[in-house]
C-alpha positions in Angstrom: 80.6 218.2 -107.3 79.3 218.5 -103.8 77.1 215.5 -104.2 80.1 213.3 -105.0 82.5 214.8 -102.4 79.8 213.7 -100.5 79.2 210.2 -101.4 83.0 209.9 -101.7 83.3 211.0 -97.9 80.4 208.1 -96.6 82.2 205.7 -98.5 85.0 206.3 -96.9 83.9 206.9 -93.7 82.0 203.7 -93.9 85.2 201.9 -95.3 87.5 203.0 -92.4 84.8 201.9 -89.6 84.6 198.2 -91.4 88.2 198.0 -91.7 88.4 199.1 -87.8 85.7 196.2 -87.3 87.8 193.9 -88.9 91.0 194.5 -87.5 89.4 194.1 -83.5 88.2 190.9 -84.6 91.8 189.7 -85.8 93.0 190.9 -82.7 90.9 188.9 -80.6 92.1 185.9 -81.8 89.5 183.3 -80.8 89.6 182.3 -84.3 86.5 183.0 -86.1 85.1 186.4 -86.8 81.0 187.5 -86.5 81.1 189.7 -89.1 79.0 193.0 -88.7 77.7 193.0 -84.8 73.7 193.6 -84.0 73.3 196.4 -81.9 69.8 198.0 -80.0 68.6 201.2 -80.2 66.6 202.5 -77.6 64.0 205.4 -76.9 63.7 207.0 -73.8 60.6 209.0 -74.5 61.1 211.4 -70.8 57.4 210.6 -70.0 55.7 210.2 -73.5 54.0 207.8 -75.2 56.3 204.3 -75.4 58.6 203.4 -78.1 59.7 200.3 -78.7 63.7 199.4 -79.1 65.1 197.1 -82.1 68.1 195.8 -83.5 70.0 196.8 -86.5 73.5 195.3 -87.5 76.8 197.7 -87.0 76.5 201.2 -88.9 73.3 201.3 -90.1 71.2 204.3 -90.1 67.9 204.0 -88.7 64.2 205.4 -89.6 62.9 207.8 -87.8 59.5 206.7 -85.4 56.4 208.2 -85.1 56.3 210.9 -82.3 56.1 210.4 -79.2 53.1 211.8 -77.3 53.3 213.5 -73.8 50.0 215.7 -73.0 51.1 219.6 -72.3 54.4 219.4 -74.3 55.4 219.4 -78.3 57.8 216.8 -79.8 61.4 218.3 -80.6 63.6 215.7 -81.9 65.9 212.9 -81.0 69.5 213.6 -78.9 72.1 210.9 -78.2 73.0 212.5 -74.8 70.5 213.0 -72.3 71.7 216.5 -71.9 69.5 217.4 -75.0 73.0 219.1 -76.4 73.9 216.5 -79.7 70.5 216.2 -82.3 70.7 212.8 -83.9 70.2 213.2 -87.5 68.2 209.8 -89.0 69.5 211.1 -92.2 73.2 211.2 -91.4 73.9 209.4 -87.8 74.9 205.5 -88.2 74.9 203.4 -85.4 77.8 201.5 -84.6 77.0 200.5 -80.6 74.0 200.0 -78.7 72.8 203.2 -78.5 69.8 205.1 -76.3 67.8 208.5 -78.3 66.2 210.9 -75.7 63.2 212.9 -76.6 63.0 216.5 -76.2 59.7 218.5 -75.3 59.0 222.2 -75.6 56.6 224.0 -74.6 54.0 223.9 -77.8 53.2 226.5 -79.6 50.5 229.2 -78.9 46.8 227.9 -81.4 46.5 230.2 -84.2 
């Protein structure tokens, strides 16, 4: 039951955000409509090792990358907001603008 819910809610999440989509494009009225945008996601490591940006077309969800490296300091996740306060979740987040991850480091963890 939980599952379904589940599914039942994305599809209609997803629904609702391509009928949105679609109804902006009406209303723009230039006549022709570029169905599902690109947009770029960006990675702002904070210091550590580069990673590079791509494109992915409106409300896709995206693959996580390998970690970023920064020497003294322990990977610990992805956040939207460079206040380190909203986790993105590669499982559950969609993207549906151009959108910039920030790393976050910690300190790393004392060797056995």
């Amino acid at each position: 039951m939980i599952m379904t819910l589940s599914i039942a809610t994305a599809l209609t999440s997803t629904h609702m955000a391509l009928r949105s989509y679609v109804a902006e494009e009406e209303a723009r009225g230039d006549g022709g409509m570029q169905f599902l945008p690109v947009h770029t996601v960006t990675f702002d490591t904070r210091g550590g090792s580069e990673i590079p940006s791509f494109e992915v077309f409106f409300f896709s969800t995206i693959s996580e990358p390998d970690p970023p490296v920064l020497e003294g300091s322990e990977f610990a996740g992805w956040y939207r907001d460079l206040s380190l306060s909203k986790e993105w979740s590669f499982r559950l987040d969609r993207v549906t603008s151009d959108v910039t991850l920030y790393a976050k480091w910690a300190e790393p963890s004392p060797s056995g």
